[in-house]
N, C-alpha and C positions, 0 to 999 in steps of 0.2 A: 259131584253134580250129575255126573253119566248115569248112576246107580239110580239117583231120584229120579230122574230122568224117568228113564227106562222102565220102573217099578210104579210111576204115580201116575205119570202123565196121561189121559186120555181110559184109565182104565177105573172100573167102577168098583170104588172102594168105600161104599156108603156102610158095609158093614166093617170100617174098621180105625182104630182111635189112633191116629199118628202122635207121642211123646217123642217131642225130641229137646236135645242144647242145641241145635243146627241152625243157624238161619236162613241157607239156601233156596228151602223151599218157599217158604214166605217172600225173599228174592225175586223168585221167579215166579209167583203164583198168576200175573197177570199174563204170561207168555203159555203159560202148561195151563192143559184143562184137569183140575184136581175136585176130584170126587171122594173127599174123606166124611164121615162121619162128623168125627171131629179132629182139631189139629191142637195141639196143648205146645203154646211155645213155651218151654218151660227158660228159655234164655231171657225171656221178655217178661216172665211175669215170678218178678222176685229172685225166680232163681240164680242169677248174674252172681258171680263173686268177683269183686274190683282188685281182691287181695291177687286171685290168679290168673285176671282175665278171662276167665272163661265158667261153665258151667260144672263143679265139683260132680265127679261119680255118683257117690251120695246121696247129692243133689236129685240127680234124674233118678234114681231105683227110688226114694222116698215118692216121686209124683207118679213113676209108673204104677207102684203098690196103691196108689189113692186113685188114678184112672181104672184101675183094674174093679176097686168095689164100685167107682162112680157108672160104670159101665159094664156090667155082668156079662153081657150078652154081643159083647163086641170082640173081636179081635186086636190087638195090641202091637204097635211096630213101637217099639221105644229104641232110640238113637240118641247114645252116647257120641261126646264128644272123644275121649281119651280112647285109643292111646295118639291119636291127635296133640299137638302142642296148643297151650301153653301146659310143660309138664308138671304136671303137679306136687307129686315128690320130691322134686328135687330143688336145690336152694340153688335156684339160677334166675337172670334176667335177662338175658338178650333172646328168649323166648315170648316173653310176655307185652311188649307190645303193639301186635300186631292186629289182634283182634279185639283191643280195650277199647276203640272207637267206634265198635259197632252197636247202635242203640235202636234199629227198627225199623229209624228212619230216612233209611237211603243209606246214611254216610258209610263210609269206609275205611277198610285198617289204614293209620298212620306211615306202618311200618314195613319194609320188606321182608317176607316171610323165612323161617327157619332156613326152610329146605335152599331159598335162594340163594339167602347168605353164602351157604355151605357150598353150594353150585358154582356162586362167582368167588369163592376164596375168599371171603371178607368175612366169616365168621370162626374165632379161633379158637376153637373145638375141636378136639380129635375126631376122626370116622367111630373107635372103641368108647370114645368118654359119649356120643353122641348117641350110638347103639345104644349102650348100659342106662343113658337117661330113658332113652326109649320107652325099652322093654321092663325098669322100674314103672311108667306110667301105663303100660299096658295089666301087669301084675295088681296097681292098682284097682285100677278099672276090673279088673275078673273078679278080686277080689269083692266088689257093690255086687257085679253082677249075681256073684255065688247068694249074696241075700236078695236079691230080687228072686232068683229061683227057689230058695226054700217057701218067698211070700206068694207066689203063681201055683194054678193047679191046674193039670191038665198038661199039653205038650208045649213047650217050649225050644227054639233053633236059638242059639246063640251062635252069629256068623260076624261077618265085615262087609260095609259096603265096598272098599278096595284094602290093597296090602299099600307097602311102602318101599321103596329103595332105601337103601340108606348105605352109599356107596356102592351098589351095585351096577355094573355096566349096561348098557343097554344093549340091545341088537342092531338096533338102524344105524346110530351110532356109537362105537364102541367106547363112548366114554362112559365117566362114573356120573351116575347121577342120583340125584334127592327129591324126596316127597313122590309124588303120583301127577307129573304132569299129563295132561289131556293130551290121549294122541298114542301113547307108550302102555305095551299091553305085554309087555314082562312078565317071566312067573313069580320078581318077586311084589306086583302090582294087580297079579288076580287069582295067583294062587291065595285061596284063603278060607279060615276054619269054617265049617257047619258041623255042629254041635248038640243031637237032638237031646231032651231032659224030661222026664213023664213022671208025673206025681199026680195022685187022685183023677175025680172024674176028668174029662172035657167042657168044657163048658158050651153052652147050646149057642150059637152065631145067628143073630139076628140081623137083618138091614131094619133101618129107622129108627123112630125111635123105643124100639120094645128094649 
């Protein structure tokens, strides 16, 4: 949420088409002043999978490839969910439901999240079995992405809003911790990839509706 924060809030973004599985922003749009073009939930509209709880890879490179012809002339933030949980490769359930309850309208996840589990010891999972899921649903996820970038022309950054811990100790205090709590600014919670990718022309950035 710091990253949306930071990047949306108060800044004029009328030449550019936010795609995301996120629903954060939507969340908070009456708090943040957002000046998008347009906003494409693609969590809210069809693209939901109930099988995984969450918004498949896929899913979002298929709607970024249709916002990109819908919108020639715009710039493109598309926001995956993965390598976020629920993982998707992998045949597990004590992942998945935490975000099955989220539908738009206010409500919220059921369930204690991954990282917390693993935080208070209630989740019986290795630190190695939980990494290896991990970075399976991150390999996923590059792998959508690598077809969204052969479908784009011009320059494309593939980066992360944050990193994760996943047993790694903190500074303030030295214990081991999970996910990317608010507040902890680790390098392994903001060290993270930027990726530049340049195929054919650029395409011309217009504000409104050109």
């Amino acid at each position: 949420m710091e990253w949306l924060q930071a990047n949306f809030d108060g800044r004029d973004l009328r030449d550019t088409v936010y795609v995301t599985a996120n629903p954060q922003l939507e969340e908070n749009r009456d708090q943040w002043d957002i000046q998008l073009h347009e906003t494409i939930n693609v969590w809210l509209e069809d693209g939901w999978d109930d099988e995984t709880g969450t918004v498949r890879a896929e899913t979002m490179t298929e709607a970024a490839l249709d916002a990109s012809e819908q919108f020639p002339h715009k710039r493109l933030v598309v926001h995956y969910m993965q390598p976020h949980y629920p993982f998707v490769p992998g045949d597990t359930d004590f992942d998945k439901e935490h975000l099955q309850q989220i539908d738009g309208e206010g409500s919220e996840p059921s369930a204690e999240n991954v990282w917390a589990q693993k935080f208070r010891g209630s989740l019986d999972v290795s630190q190695e079995d939980l990494w290896s899921i991990y970075t399976d649903n991150l390999e996923y996820a590059l792998e959508n992405v690598e077809d969204l970038l052969d479908g784009l022309t011009g320059k494309t950054v593939v980066t992360s809003d944050h990193g994760n811990y996943v047993g790694e100790r903190a500074s303030l205090i030295p214990i081991q911790e999970y996910g990317h709590p608010r507040g902890l600014y680790d390098p392994p919670v903001v060290q993270i990839p930027w990726f530049e990718y340049e195929q054919g022309s650029r395409r011309i950035i217009r504000q409104g509706d050109g």
